[in-house]
N, C-alpha and C positions, 0 to 999 in steps of 0.2 A: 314532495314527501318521499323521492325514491329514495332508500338508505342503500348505501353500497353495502360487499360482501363484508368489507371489512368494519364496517361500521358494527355491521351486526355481530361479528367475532368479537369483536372490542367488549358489546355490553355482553356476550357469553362471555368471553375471557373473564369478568372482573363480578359476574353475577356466579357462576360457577362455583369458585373456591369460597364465597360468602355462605352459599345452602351447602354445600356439603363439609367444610370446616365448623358449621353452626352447631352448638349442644342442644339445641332445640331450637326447632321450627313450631309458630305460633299457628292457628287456625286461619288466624286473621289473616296473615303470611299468605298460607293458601288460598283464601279465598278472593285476595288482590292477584296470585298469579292463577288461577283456575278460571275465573270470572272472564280472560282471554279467550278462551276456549270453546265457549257456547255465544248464543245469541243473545243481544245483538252486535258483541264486541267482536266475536268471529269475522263479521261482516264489516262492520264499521271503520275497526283499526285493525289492518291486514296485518301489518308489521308487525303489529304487539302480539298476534296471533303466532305469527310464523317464529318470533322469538320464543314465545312461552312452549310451542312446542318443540324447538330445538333444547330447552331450558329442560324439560320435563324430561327428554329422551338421555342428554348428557347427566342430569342430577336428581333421576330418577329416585335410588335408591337412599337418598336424603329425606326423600319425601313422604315414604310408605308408611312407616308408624303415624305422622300426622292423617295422611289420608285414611288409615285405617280407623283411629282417635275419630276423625269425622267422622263417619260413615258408621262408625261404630254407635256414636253419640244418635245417629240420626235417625238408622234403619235399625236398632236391635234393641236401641234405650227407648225409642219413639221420643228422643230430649231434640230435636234439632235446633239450634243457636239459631233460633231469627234473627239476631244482627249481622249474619254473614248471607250476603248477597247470594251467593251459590247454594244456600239452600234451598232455597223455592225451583232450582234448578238442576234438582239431584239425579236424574235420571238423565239428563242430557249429559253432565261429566262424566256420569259411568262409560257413555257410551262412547265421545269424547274419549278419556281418558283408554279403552281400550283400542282406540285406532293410531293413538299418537304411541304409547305405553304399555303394554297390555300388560305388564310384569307387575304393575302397580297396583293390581287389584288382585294380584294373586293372593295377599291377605283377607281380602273383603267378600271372596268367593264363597268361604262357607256363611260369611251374613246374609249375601243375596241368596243364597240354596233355604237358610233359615225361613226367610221370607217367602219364597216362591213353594213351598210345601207346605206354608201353614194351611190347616184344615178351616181357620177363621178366612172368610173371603176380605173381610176390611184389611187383613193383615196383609196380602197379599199384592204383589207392585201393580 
């Protein structure tokens, strides 16, 4: 299962210009490359991990209005889409997603401040 350097440039090379050429990025989208990211695919499939976060850092800025759209949807609507995997798992991307990316949650920052001062305790992370 070792993939050479080149192997893996190969699927960035040809995954690359598909998300950031894209008029829109689906939820779904993300939550098949984010679902990488946390447990227990972090662990499981190494590759697909170390992909997704080469993937995330190169086409980062393709991504942020979808993740924003999520995260928006999940933490400020309280709607979260139970058919994406990643939802039950929202706290681990944040955290996740600031160690690989951290520019990507530069949108989501005042949702999570929203959260973390409400004066309701259910409301809060």
């Amino acid at each position: 299962d070792q993939h050479s350097n080149k192997v893996k440039n190969f699927f960035l090379d040809v995954l690359s210009p598909l998300i950031t050429e894209a008029d829109n990025l689906s939820v779904e989208l993300l939550d098949l490359i984010l679902i990488n990211i946390v447990e227990p695919n972090k662990s499981t499939n190494r590759h697909a991990h170390e992909l997704t976060e080469q993937l995330l850092v190169k086409t980062g800025d393709a991504f942020e209005a979808t993740i924003k759209l999520f995260f928006n949807q999940s933490l400020v609507l309280d709607k979260p889409n139970t058919k994406l995997v990643i939802t039950s798992k929202i706290y681990d991307i944040i955290y996740e997603l600031n160690q690989i990316n951290s520019d990507l949650l530069i949108s989501v920052l005042p949702q999570l401040e929203n959260k973390l001062l409400s004066t309701e305790d259910s409301e809060r992370l």
